[in-house]
PAZAPA-4460 file (N, C-alpha, C; in steps of 0.05 Angstrom, whole numbers, plus 32768, in hexadecimal, padded with zeros to 4 digits):
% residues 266
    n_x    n_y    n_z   ca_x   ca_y   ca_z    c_x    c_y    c_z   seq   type   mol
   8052   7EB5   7EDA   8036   7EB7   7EE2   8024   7EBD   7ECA     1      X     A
   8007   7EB1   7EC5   7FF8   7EBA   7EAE   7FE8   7ED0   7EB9     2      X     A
   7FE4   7EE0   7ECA   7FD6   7EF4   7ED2   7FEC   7F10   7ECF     3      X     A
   8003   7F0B   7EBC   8011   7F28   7EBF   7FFE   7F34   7E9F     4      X     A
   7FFB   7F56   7EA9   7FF5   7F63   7E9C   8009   7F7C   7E90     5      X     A
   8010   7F74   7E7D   8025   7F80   7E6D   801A   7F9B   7E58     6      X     A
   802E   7FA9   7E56   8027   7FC2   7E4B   8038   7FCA   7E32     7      X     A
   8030   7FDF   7E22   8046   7FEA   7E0E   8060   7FE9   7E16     8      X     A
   8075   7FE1   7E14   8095   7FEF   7E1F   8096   800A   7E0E     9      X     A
   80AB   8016   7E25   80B1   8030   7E17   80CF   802F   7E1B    10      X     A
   80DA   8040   7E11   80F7   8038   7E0D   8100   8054   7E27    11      X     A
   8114   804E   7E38   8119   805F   7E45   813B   8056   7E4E    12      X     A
   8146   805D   7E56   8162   8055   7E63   8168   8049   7E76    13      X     A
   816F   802E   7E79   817D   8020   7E8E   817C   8027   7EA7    14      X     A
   8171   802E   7EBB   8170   8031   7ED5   8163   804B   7EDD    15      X     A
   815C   805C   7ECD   814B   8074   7ED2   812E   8074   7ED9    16      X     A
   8127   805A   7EDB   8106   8061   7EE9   810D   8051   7F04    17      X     A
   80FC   8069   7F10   80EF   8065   7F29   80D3   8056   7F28    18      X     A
   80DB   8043   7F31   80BE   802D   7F36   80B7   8024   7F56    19      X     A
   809C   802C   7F59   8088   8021   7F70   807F   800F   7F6D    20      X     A
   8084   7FF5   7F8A   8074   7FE4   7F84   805B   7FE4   7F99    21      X     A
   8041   7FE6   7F93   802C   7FE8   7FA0   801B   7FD2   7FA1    22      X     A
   8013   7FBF   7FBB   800A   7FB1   7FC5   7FE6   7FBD   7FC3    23      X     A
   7FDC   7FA8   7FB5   7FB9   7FB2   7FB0   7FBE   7FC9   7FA9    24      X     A
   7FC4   7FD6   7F8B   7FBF   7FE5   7F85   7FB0   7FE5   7F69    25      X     A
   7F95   7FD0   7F6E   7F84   7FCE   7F54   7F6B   7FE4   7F63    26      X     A
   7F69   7FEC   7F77   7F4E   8004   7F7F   7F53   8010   7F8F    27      X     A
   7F42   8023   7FA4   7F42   8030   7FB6   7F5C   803C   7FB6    28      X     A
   7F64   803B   7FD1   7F7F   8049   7FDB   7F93   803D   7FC4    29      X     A
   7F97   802A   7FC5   7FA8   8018   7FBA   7FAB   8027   7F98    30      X     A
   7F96   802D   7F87   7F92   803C   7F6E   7F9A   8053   7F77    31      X     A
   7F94   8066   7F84   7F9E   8083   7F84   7FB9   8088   7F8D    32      X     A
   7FCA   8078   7F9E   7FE4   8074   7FA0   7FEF   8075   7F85    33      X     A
   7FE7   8063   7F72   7FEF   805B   7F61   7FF9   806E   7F44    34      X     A
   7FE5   8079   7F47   7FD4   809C   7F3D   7FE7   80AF   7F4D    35      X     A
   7FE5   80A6   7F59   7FFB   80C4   7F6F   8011   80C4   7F6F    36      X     A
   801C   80AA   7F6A   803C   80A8   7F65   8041   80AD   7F44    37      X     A
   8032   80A4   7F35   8036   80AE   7F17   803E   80C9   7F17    38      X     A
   8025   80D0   7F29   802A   80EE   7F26   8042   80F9   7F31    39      X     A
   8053   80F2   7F3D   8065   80F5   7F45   807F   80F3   7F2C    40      X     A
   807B   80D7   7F1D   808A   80D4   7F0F   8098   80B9   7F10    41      X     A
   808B   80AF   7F1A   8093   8096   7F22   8089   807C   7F14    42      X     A
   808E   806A   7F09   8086   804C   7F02   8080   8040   7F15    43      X     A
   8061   8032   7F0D   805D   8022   7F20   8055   8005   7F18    44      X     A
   8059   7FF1   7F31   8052   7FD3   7F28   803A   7FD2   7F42    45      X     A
   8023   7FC6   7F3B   800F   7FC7   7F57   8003   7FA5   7F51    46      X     A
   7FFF   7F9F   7F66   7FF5   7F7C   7F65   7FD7   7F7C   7F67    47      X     A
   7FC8   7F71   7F6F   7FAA   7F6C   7F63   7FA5   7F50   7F7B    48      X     A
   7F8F   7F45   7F81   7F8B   7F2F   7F8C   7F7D   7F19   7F76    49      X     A
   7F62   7F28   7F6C   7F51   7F19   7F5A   7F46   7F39   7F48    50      X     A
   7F49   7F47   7F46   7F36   7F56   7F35   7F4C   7F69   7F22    51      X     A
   7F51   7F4E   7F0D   7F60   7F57   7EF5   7F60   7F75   7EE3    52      X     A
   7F46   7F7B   7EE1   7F3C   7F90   7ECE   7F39   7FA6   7EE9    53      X     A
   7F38   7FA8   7F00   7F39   7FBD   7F0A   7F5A   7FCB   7F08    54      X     A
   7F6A   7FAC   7F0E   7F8A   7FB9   7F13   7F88   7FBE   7EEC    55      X     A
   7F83   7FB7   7ED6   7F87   7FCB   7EBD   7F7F   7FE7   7EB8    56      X     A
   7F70   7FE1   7EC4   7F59   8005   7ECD   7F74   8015   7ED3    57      X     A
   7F7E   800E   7EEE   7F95   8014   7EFC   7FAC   8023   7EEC    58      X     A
   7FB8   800B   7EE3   7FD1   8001   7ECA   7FC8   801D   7EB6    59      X     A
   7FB1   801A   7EA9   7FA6   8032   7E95   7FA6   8047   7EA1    60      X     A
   7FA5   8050   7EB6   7FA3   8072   7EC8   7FB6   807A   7EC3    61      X     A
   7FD2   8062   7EC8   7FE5   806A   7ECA   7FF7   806F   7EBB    62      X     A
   7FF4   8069   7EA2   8000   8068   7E8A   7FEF   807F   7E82    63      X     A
   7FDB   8086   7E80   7FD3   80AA   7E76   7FE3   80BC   7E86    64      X     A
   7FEE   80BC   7E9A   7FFE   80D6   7EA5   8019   80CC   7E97    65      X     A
   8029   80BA   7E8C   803D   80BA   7E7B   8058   80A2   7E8D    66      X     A
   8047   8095   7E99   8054   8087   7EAF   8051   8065   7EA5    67      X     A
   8067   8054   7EA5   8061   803D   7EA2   8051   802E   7EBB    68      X     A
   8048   8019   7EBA   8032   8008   7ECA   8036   7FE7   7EBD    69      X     A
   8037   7FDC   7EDD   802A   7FC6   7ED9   8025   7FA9   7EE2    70      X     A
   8012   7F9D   7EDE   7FFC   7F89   7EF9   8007   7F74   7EFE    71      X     A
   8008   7F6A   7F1C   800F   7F54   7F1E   8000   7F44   7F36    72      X     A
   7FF5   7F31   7F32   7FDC   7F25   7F45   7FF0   7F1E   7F5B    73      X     A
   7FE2   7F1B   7F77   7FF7   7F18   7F85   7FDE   7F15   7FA4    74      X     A
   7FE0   7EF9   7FB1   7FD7   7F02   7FCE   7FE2   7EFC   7FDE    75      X     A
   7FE8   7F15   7FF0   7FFA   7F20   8003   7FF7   7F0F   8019    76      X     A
   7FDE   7EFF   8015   7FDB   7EF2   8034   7FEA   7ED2   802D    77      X     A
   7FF0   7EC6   8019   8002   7EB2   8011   8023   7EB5   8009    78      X     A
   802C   7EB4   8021   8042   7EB7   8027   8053   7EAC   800C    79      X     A
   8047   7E8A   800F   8058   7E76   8002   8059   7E85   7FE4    80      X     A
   8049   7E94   7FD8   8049   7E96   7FBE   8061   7EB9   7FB4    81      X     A
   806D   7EBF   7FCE   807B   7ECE   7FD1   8096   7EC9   7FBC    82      X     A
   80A2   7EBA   7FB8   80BE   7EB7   7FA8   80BA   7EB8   7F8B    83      X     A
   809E   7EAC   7F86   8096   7EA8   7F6B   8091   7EC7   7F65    84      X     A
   8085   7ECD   7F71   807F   7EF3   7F6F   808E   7F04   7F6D    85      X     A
   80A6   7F07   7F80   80BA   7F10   7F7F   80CE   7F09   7F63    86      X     A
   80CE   7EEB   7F58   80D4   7EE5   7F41   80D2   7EF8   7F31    87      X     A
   80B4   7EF4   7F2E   80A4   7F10   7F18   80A9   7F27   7F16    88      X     A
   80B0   7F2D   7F2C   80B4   7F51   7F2B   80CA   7F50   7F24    89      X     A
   80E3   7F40   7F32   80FB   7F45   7F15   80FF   7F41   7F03    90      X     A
   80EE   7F2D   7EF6   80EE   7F2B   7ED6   80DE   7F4C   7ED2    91      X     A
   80C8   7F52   7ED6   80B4   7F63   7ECD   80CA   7F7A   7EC9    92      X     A
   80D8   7F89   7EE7   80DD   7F98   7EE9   80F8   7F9B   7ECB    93      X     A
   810B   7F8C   7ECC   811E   7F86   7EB9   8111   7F8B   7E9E    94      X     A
   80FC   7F77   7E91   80F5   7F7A   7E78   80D9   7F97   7E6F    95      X     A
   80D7   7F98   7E80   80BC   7FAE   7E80   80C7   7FD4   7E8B    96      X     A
   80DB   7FC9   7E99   80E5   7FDF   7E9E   8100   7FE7   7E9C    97      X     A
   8117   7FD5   7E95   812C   7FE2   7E8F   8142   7FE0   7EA2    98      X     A
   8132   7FD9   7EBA   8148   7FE1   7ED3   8150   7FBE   7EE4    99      X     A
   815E   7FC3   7EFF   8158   7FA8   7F08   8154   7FAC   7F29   100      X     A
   814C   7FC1   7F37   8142   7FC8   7F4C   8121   7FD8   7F46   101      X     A
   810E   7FD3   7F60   8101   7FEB   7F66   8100   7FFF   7F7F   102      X     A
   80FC   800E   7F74   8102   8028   7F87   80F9   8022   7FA0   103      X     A
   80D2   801C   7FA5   80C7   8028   7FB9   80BC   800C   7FB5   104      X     A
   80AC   8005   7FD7   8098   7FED   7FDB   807F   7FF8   7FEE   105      X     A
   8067   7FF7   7FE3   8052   8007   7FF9   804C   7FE5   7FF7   106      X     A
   8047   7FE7   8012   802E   7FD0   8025   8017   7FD4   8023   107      X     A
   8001   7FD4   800F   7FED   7FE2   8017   7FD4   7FC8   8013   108      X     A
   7FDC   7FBA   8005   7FC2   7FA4   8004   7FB5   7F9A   8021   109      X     A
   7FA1   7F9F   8026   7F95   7F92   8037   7F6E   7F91   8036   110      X     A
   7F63   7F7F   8058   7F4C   7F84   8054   7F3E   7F8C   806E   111      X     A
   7F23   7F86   8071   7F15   7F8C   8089   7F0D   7F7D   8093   112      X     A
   7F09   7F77   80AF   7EF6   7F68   80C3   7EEF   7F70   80D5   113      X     A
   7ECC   7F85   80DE   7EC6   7F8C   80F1   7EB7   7F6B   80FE   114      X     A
   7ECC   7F6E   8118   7EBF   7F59   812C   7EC8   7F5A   814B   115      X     A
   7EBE   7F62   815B   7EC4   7F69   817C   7ED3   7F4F   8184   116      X     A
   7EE2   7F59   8193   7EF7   7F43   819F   7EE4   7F29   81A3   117      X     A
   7ED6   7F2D   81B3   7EBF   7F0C   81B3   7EBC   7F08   819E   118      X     A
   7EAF   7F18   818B   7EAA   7EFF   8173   7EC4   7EF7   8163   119      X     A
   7ED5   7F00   8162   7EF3   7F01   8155   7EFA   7EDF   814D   120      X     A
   7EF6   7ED2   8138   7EF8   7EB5   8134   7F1E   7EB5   8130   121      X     A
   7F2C   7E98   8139   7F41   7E97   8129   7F49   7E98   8110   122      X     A
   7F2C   7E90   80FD   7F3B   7E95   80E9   7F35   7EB1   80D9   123      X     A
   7F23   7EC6   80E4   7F2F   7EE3   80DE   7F44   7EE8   80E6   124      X     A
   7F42   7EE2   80FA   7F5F   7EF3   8115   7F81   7EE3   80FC   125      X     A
   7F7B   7ECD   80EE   7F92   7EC7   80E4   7F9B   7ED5   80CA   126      X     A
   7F7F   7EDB   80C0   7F82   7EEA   80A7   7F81   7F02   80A4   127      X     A
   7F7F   7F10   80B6   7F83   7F28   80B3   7F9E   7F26   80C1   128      X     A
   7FA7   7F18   80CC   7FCF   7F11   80DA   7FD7   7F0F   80BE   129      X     A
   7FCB   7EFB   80AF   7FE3   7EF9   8099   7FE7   7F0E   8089   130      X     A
   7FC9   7F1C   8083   7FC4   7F33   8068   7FDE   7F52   807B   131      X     A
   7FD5   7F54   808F   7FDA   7F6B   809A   7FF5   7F71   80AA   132      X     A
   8005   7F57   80A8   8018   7F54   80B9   802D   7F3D   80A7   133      X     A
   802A   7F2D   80B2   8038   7F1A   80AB   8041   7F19   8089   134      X     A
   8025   7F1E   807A   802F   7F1C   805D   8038   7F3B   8057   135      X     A
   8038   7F54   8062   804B   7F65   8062   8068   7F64   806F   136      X     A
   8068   7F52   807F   8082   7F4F   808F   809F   7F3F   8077   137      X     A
   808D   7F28   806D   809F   7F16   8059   809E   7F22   8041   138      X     A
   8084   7F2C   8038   808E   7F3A   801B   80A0   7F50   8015   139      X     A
   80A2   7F5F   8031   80BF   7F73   8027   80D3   7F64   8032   140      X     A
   80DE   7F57   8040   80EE   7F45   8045   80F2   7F32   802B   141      X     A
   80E7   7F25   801C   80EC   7F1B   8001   80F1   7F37   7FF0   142      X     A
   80E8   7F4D   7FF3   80EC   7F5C   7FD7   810C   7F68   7FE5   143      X     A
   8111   7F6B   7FF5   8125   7F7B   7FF4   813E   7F7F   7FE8   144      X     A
   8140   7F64   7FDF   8158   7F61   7FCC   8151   7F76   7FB1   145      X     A
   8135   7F73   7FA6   8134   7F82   7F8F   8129   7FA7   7F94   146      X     A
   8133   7FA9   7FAD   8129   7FC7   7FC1   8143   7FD9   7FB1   147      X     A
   8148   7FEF   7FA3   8164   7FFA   7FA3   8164   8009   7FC2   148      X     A
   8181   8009   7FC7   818A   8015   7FD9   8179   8032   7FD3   149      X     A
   817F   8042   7FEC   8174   805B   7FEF   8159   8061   7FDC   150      X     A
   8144   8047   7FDF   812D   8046   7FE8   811A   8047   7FF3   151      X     A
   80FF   8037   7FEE   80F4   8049   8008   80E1   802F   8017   152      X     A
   80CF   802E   8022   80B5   8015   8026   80A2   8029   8037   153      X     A
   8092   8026   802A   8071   8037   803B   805E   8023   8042   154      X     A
   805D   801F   8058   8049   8010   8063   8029   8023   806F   155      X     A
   801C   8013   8073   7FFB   8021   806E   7FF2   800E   808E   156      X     A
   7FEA   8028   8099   7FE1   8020   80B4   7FCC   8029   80B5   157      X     A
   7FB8   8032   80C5   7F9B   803E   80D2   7F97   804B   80E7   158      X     A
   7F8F   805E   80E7   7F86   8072   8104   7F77   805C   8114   159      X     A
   7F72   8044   8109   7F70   802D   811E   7F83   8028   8131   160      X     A
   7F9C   8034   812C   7FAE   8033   8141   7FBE   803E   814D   161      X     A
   7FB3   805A   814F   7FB0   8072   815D   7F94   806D   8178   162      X     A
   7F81   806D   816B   7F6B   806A   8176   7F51   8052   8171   163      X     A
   7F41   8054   8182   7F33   802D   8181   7F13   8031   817B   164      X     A
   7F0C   802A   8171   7EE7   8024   816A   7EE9   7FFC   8166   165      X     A
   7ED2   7FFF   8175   7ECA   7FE3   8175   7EC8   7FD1   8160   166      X     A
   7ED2   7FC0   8161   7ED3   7FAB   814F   7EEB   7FB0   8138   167      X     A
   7EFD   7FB7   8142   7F20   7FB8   812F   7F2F   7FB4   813C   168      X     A
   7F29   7FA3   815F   7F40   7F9B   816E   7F5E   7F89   815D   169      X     A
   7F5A   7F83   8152   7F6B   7F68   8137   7F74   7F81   8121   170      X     A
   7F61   7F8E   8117   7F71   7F9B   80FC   7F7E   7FB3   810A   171      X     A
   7F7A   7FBD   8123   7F86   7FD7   812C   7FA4   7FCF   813A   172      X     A
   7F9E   7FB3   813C   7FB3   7FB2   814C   7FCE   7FA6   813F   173      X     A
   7FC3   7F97   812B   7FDA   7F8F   810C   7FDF   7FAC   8107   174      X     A
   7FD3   7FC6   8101   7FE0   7FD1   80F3   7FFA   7FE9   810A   175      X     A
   7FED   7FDF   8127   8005   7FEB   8135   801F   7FDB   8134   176      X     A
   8017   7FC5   812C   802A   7FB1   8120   8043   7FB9   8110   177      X     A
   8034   7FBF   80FB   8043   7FCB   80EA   804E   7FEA   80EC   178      X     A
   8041   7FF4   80F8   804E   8011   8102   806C   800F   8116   179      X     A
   806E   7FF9   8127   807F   7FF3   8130   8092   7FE2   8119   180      X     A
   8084   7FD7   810F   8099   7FCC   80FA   80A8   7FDE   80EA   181      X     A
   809B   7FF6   80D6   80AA   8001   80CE   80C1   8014   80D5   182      X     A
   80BE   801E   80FA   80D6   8020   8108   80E7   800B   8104   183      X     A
   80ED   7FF5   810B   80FE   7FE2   8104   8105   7FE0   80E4   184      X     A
   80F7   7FE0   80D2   8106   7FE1   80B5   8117   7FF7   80B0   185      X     A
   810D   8014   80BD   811A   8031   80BB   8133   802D   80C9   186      X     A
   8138   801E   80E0   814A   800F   80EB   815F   8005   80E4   187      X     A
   8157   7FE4   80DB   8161   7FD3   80C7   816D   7FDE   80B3   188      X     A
   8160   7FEC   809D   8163   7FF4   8081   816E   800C   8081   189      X     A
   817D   8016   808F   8187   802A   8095   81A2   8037   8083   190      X     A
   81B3   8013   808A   81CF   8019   8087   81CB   8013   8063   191      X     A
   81B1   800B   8052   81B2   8017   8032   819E   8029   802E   192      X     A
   8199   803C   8041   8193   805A   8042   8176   8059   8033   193      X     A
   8169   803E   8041   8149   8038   8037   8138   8046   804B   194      X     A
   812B   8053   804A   810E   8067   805D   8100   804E   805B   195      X     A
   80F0   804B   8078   80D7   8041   8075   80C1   8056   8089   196      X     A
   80AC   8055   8086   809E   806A   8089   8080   8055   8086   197      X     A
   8067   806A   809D   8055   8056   80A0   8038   8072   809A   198      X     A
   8028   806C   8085   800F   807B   8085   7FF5   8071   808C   199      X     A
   7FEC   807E   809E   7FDE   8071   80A8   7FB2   8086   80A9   200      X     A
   7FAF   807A   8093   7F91   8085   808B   7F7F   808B   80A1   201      X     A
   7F63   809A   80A1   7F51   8096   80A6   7F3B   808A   80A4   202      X     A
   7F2A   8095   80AC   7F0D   8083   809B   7F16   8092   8085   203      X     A
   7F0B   8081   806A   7F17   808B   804B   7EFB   807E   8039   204      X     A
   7EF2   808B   8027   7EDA   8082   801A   7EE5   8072   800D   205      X     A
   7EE2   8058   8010   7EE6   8041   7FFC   7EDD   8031   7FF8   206      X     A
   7EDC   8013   7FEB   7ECD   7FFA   7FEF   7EDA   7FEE   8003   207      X     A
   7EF1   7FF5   8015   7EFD   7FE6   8026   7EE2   7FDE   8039   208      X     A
   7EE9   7FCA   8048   7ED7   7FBA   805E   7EBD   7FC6   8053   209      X     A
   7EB0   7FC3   803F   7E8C   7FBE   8033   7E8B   7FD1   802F   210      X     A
   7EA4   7FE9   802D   7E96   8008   8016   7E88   8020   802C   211      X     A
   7E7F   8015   804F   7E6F   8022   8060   7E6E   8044   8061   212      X     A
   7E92   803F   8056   7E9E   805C   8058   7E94   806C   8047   213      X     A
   7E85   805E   802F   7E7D   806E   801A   7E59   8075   801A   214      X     A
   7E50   8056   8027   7E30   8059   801E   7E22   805F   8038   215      X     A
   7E2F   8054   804F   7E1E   804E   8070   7E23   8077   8071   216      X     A
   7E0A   807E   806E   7E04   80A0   8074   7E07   80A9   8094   217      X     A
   7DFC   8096   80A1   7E06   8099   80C4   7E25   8095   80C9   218      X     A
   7E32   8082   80C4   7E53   807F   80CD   7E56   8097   80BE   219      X     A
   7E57   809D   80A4   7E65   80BA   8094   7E57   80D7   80A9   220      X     A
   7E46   80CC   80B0   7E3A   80EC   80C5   7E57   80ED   80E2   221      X     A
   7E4E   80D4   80ED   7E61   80CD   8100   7E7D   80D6   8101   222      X     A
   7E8C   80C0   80EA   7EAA   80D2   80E2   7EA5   80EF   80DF   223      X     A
   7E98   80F8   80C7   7EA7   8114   80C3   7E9D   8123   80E3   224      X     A
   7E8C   8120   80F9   7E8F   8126   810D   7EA4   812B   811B   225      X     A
   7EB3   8111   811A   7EC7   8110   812D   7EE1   8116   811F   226      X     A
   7EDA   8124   8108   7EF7   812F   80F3   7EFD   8145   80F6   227      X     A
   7F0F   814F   80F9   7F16   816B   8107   7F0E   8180   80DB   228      X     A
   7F17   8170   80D2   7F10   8180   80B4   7EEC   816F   80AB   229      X     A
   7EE0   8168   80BA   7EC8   8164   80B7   7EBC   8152   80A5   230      X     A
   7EC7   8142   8092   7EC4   8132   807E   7EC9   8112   807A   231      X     A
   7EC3   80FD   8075   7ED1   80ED   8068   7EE5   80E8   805A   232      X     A
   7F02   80DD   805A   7F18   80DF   804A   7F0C   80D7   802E   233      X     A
   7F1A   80DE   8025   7F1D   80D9   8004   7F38   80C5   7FFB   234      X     A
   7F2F   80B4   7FE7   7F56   80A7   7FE4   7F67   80C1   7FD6   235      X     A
   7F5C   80CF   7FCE   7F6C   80E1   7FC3   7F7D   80F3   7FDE   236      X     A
   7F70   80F2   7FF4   7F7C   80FF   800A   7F90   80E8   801A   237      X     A
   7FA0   80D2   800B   7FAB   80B9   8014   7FBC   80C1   8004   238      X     A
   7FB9   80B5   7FDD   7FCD   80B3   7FCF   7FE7   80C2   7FCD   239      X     A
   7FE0   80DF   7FD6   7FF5   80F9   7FC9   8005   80F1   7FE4   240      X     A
   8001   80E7   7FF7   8014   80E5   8010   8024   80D4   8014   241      X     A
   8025   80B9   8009   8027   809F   8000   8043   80AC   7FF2   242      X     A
   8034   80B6   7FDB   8044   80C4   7FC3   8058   80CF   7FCC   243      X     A
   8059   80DC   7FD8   8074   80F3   7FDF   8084   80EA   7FF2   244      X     A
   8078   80D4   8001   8096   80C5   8012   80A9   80B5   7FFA   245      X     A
   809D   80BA   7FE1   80A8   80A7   7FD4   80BA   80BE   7FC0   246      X     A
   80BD   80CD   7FCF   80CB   80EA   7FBA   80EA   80EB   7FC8   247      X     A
   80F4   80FD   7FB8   8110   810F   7FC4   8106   811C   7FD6   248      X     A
   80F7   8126   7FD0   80DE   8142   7FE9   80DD   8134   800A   249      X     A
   80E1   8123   8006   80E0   8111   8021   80F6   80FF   8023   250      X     A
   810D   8103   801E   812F   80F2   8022   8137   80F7   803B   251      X     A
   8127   80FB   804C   8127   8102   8074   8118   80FC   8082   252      X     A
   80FB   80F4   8074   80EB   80E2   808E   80F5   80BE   8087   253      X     A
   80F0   80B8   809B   80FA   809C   809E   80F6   809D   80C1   254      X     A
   80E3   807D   80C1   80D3   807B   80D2   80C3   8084   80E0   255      X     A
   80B4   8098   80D2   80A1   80A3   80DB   8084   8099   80D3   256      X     A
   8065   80A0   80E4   8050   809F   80E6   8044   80AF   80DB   257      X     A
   8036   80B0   80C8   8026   80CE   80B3   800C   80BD   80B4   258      X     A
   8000   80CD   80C4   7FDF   80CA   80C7   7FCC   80E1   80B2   259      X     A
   7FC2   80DA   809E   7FAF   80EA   8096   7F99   80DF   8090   260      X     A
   7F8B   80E9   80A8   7F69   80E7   80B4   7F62   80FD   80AE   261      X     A
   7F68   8115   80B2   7F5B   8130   80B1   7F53   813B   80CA   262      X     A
   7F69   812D   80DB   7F60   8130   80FA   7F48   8125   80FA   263      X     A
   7F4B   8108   8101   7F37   80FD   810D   7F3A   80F9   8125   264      X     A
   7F2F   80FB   813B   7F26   80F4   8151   7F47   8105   815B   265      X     A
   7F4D   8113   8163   7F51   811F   816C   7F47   8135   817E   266      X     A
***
């Protein structure tokens, strides 16, 4: 691929890094995961859709805490381009890092579409199937071969599917999708002692679906209303959680639901 973004090598030993691979992890949630697992100690590889210099932003955070990094364009909602990708990460991982497995796989790329069941067109209703479902379903299914045993996969769900506000009938209900899914991988992946585990955000200040979470002053009055800790999430109140299913600290949850809203709507 001409879109890989390559970094210093550092010389380290044959199979001793722990590497994350993080789905949209050039901003938002997707960046502070990224940041959160460094901090952990971990290497990470994160994919990008179109915005090159945000995932180097990224790549650069991550390499100041002392952690290798690094980019690989990738969209999750094109299935077909899945083998070629997977390609890449085992070359990447091999020459960039030393090893020939990665540790951990977060699901986290995705996008928004507020639209009430009536207005709901087929072709949102398909693309947010493929981004939110489907192209998480085949991409860990293609990576697994390069998954090491007694790993992990974190998938990223939404208090959309716990509870309902109008116009997320489609994205609330993909991501119960996947909540049931990652019971079945915790399942499946069992007998090579792989966790899968599902986090599932709140409202979170980000550019996700037009940024509202950050600039619209009425929805931010609204949420932190109905937040039992009173506020808008922060991604920083996402990443560190992300992070630590991906630890020793957590070698006992598997298949579980980790909601951090801050008590929302409760």
């Amino acid at each position: 691929m001409d879109d890989l973004c390559p970094i210093p090598k550092k010389s380290y030993k044959m199979g001793n890094s722990k590497i994350a691979l993080v789905t949209g992890g050039s901003r938002g949630l997707g960046e502070n995961m990224a940041v959160s697992l460094a901090q952990k100690g971990l290497d990470v590889i994160l994919t990008y859709r179109s915005n090159k210099d945000e995932a180097l932003k990224t790549v650069h955070e991550v390499e100041q805490l002392g952690q290798k990094a690094y980019a690989l364009q990738l969209d999750v909602a094109d299935t077909g381009s899945f083998d070629a990708f997977v390609q890449e990460v085992q070359k990447v991982v091999g020459s960039q890092f030393g090893t020939e497995k990665i540790g951990f796989l977060i699901n986290n790329a995705g996008i928004g579409i507020n639209a009430t069941i009536n207005e709901t067109t087929e072709e949102q209703f398909d693309t947010l199937v493929d981004i939110h479902f489907k192209g998480a379903f085949f991409l860990t299914q293609k990576l697994l071969p390069l998954l090491a045993d007694g790993g992990g996969i974190v998938n990223i769900s939404s208090g959309l599917a716990r509870f309902s506000l109008p116009g997320f009938s489609v994205y609330g209900s993909l991501k119960a999708a996947m909540e049931a899914l990652t019971r079945y991988q915790a399942k499946e992946l069992g007998s090579r002692r792989i966790r899968s585990n599902v986090v599932a955000p709140g409202a979170i200040e980000t550019d996700f679906g037009g940024g509202v979470n950050k600039t619209d002053e009425e929805k931010r009055t609204i949420i932190a209303n109905v937040t039992a800790l009173g506020r808008v999430g922060l991604p920083d109140d996402i990443g560190g959680v992300v992070a630590f299913l991906c630890t020793e600290d957590a070698k006992w949850i598997n298949g579980q639901r980790i909601e951090a809203s801050g008590g929302m709507m409760i």
